[in-house]
N, C-alpha and C positions, 0 to 999 in steps of 0.2 A: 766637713769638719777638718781643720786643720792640725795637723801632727809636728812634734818639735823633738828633738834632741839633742845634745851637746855634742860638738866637734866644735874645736878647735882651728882646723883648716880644710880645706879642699888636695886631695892629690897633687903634684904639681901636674899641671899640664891638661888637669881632667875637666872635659865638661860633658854638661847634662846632653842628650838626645834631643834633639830638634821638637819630635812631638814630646815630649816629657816638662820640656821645661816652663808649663802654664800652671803644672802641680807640683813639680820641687821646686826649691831656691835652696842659698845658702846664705846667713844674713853673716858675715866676718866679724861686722860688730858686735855684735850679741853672740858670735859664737855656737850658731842654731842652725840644725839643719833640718828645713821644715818639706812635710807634703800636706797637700790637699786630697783629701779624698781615701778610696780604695786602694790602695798599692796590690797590683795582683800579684802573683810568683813569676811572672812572664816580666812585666815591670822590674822585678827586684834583680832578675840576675841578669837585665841588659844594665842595668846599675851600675851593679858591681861587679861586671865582666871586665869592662876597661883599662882595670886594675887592681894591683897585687895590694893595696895599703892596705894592712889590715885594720888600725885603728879607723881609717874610713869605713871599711865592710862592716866590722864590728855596730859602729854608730846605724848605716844603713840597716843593719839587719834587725836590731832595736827599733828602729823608726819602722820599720816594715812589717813587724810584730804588734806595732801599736794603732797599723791601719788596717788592720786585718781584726775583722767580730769576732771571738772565739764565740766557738759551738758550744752549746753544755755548760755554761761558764754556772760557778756557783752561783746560788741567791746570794743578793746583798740584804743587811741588817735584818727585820725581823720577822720575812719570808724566809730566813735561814734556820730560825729558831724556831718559826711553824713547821717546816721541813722535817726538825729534831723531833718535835711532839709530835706528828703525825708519821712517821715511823716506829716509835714506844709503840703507838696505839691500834694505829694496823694490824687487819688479823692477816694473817702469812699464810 
């Protein structure tokens, strides 16, 4: 699955990691800085080591938050509202 988010520009001077760059890009025109796949923690801070921009880090670490499954994450629509009713009713 592919990931996107908004930046504006690239660091000057910065590029991707040799094995990295088959899963990010930066598309200028559009303004998108996209990954493919998993971003693990090990991935995120050879990323964002190379450089102090924070507006890039910033963006990276949104994009990095959005390729990562959260654990536990709520139910959506109305396995959330069974969730509600089957707690009322549960005996404790």
């Amino acid at each position: 699955m592919d990931h996107f988010v908004k930046l504006d520009r690239l660091p000057d001077g910065y590029d991707f990691p040799a094995d990295l760059k088959d899963r990010i890009w930066f598309d200028a025109a559009a303004h998108k800085l996209g990954y493919h796949g998993y971003m693990s923690k090990a991935d995120f801070d050879r990323l964002s080591q190379p450089t102090r921009d924070w507006g890039f880090r910033r963006a990276l670490e949104d994009l990095f938050r959005q390729c990562v499954p959260e654990v536990g994450s709520a139910p959506q629509g109305s396995r959330r509202l069974l969730g509600v009713f089957t707690r009322l009713i549960a005996p404790r």
